[in-house]
N, C-alpha and C positions, 0 to 999 in steps of 0.2 A: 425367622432367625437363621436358619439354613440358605435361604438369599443371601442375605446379608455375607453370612461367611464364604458363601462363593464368589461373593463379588470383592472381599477381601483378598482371598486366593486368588481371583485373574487378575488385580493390581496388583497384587506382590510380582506375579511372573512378566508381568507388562516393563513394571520397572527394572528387574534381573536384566530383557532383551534389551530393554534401551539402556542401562546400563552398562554392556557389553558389547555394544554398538557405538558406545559417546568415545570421542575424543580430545586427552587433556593434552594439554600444552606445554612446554617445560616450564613454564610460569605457573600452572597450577600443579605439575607432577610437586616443585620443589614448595609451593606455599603448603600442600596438604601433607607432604612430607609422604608419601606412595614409596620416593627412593632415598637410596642415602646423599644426597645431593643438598649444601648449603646455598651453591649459584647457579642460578640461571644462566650463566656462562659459560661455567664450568660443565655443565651438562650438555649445552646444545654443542659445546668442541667436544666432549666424549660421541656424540652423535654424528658430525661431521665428518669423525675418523671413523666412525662404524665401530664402535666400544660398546654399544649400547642398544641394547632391543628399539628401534624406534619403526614410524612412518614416514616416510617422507610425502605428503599430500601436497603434489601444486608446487611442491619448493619448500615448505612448511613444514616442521619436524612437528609430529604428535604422537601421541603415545596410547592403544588402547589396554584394557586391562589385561590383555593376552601379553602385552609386550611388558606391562610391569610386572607380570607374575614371573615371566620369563624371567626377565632382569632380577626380580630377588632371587629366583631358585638357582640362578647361576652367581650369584655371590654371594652364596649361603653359606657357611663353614659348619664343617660335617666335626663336629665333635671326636675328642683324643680317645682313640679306647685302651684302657690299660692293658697292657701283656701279661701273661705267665700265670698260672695259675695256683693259689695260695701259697 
């Protein structure tokens, strides 16, 4: 039983590194919806101007999840806090 759940636990961490090592695509950043992006066009010209966390691999713009985390945290809207108190 204890096998078993070890060998669960080193798959789970196996797929985390490959996970965090893959690289998407703007074709799959915007099909999974990762960013707030409707076109694939519209994204890879935010990437060409350098608007946008990306890779450039070989000529090839891709995105790993360091770069889409980046990219939400940086367009994230910080919430209104009210003033004055009672």
């Amino acid at each position: 039983m204890t096998d078993a759940r070890d060998q669960q636990v080193t798959a789970d961490a196996r797929l985390d590194v490959e996970a965090e090592l893959r690289r998407w695509t703007p074709e799959e950043v915007v099909e999974k919806q990762f960013l707030p992006y409707k076109s694939v066009r519209v994204l890879k010209e935010r990437c060409y101007r350098r608007q946008v966390f990306h890779h450039n691999d070989g000529g090839r713009i891709t995105f790993t999840l360091e770069d889409i985390r980046r990219e939400n945290a940086r367009t994230a809207v910080t919430p209104a806090v009210r003033g004055g108190a009672g």
